[in-house]
C-alpha positions in Angstrom: 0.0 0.0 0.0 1.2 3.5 -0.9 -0.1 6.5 -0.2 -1.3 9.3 -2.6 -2.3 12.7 -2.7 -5.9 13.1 -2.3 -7.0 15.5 -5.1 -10.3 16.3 -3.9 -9.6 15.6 -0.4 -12.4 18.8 0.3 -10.2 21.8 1.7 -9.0 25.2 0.0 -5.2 25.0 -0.6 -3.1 25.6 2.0 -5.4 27.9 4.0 -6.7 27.9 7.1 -9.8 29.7 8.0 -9.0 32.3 10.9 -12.3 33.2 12.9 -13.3 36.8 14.0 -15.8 35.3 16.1 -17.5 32.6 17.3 -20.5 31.4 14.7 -23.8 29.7 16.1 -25.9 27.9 14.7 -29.2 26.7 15.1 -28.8 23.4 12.4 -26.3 20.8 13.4 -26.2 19.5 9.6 -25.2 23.7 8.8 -22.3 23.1 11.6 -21.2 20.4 10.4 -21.0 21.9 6.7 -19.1 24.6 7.9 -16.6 22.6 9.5 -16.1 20.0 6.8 -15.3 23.4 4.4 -13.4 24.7 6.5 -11.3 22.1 7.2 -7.0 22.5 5.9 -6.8 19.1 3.9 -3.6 20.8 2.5 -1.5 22.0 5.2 -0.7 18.1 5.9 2.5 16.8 3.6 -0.4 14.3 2.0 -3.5 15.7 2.4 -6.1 14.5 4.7 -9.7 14.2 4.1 -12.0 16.3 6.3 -11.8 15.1 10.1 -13.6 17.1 13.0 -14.6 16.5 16.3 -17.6 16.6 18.3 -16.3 19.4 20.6 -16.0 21.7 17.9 -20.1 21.4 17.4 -20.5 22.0 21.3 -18.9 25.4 20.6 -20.9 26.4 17.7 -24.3 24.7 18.6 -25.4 25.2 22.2 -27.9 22.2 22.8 -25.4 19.1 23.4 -28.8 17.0 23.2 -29.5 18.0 19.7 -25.8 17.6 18.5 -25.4 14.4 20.0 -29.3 13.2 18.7 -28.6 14.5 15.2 -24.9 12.7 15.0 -26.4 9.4 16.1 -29.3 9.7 13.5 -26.5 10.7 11.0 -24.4 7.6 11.8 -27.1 5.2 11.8 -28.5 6.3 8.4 -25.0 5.5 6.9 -23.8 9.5 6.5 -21.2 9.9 8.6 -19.0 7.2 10.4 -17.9 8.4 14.3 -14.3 7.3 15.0 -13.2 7.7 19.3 -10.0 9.6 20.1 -7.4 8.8 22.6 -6.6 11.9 23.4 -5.1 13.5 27.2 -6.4 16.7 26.6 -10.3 15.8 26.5 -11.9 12.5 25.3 -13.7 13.2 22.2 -15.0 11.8 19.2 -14.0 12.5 15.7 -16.5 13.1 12.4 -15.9 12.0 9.3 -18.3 11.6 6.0 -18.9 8.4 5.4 -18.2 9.1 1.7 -14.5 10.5 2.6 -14.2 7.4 5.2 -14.6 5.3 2.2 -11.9 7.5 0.6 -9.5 7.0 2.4 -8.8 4.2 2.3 -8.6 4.3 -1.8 -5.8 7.5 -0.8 -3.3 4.5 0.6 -3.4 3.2 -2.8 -4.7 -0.7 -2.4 -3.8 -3.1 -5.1 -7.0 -5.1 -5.9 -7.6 -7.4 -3.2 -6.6 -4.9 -0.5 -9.3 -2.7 -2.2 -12.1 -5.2 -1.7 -10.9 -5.9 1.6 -11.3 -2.2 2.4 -14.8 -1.8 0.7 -15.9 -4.8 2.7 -14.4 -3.2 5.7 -16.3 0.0 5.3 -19.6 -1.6 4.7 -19.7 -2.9 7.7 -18.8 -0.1 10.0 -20.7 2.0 8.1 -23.9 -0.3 7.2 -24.0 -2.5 9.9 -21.7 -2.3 13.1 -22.0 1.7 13.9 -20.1 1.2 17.3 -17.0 3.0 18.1 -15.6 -0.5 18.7 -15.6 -4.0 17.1 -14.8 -7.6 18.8 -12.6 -10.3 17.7 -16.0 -12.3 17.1 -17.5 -9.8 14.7 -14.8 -9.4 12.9 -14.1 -13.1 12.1 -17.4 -13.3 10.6 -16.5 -11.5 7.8 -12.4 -11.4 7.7 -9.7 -14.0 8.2 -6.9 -13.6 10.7 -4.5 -12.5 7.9 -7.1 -9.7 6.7 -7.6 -8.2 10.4 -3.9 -7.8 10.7 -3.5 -5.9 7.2 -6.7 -3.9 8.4 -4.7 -2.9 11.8 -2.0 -2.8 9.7 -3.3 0.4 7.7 -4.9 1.9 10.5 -8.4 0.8 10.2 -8.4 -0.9 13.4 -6.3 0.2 16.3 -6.1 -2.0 19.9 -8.4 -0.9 22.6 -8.1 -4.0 24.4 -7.5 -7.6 23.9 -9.7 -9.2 21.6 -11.0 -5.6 20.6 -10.3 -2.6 18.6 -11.5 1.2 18.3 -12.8 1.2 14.7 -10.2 3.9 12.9 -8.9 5.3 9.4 -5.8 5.3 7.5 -5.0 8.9 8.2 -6.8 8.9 11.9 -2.9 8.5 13.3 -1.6 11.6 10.9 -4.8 13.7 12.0 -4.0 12.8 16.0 -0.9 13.8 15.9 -1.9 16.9 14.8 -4.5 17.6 16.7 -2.7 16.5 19.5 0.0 19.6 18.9 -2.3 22.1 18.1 -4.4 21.3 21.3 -1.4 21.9 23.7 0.4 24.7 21.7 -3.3 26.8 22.1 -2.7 26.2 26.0 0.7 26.7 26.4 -0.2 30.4 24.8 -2.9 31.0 27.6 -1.1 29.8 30.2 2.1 32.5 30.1 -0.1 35.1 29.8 -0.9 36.9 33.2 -4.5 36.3 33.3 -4.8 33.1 31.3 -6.5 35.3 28.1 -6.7 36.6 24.7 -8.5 38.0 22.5 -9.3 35.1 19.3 -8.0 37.7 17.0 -5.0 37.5 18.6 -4.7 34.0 18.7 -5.4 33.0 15.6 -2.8 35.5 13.9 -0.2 34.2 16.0 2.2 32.3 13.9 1.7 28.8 15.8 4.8 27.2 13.8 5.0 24.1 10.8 3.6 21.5 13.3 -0.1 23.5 13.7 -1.4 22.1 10.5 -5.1 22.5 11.7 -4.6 25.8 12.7 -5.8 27.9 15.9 -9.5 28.4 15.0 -9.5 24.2 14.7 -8.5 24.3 18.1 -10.0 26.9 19.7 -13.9 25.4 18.8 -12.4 22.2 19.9 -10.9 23.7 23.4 -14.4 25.8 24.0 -16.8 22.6 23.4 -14.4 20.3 25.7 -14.7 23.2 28.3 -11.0 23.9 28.6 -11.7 27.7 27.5 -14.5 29.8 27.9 -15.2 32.4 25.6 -16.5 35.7 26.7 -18.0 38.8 24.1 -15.9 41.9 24.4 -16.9 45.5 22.7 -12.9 44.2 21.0 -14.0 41.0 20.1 -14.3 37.4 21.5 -12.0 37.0 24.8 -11.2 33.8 25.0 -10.1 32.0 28.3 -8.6 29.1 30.2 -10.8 27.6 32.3 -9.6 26.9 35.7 -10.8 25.6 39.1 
């Protein structure tokens, strides 16, 4: 398997979208848009399909009941496919179409039998078994021993626990990563500063360095949804703060 560049991988060129403020919305399916287009496919080395997290559609949507109804209707009519992140800062789950899922695994460039072995893959955790995890037994209903290694091999499965794995993608470990370094680097900022603040414009024009792929208005919405920082209306614009205590 090789990867290759994902042409339409659904993200303007090497831009990331800075916010002035903080949008709401009243649809969860007009969040979710917004994220998806705003995602930076093309700040990764090979581009990434669209990735968010549930966090993020706390922050812009402020009825957690609806967000998490309307995902779960979503996932079980086969639209998006809901992947769990291990992650220290806050223990989320990530969003991705079902149609780029399928994608990307075509984007680590199968040879023929890997390819049906992938397609088979994603109709069942799309179609059928819509949990965040999958058991040994499941799994050897449909694959072989050799096929479940090649599928943790290429990142579709990754080990929660003997016997079962968290149900993943081929570029959920490239997307951690980064999300991983932008999530700390955003509190790093707040915590040298004297009252633990800034105002988002001033965040998000900070030059964050190479390794900040998602960029600080990813992270922000992630941070504010996960309840690490609080945002707070200025007459200078959105103040955005670390939670403590």
């Amino acid at each position: 398997m090789k990867r290759k560049s994902s042409d339409d991988a659904g993200a303007t060129l090497n831009k990331t979208p800075k916010l002035s403020v903080i949008p709401s919305f009243n649809s969860v399916k007009d969040a979710l848009d917004f994220l998806y287009e705003s995602f930076p496919s093309f700040n990764f080395k090979q581009p990434i399909r669209p990735i968010i997290v549930k966090s993020q559609l706390y922050a812009l949507v402020h009825n957690r009941t609806a967000v998490d109804a309307n995902l779960n209707a979503l996932q079980n009519s086969s639209e998006i496919r809901l992947l769990k992140l291990e992650d220290q800062v806050d223990d989320s789950v990530a969003i991705m179409r079902a149609v780029d899922y399928r994608k990307s695994f075509e984007d680590i460039s199968p040879n023929e039998d890997e390819r049906i072995l992938f397609q088979k893959f994603c109709d069942l955790v799309i179609d059928k078994n819509r949990h965040l995890t999958v058991v040994k037994q499941t799994l050897s209903n449909y694959f072989t021993d050799k096929e479940i290694s090649l599928l943790v091999q290429c990142g579709a499965l990754t080990i929660r626990s003997p016997g079962c794995w968290w149900i993943s993608a081929p570029s959920a470990g490239r997307f951690l990563t980064a999300y991983r370094n932008g999530q700390d680097a955003i509190l790093r900022i707040l915590r040298r500063k004297r009252f633990k603040e800034l105002l988002l414009s001033d965040i998000v024009n900070r030059d964050l360095g190479k390794k900040i792929v998602l960029g600080a208005s990813y992270h922000v919405l992630a941070h504010i949804g996960a309840g690490t920082l609080i945002s707070v209306p200025t007459s200078s614009g959105p103040l955005v703060r670390l939670r403590t205590g």
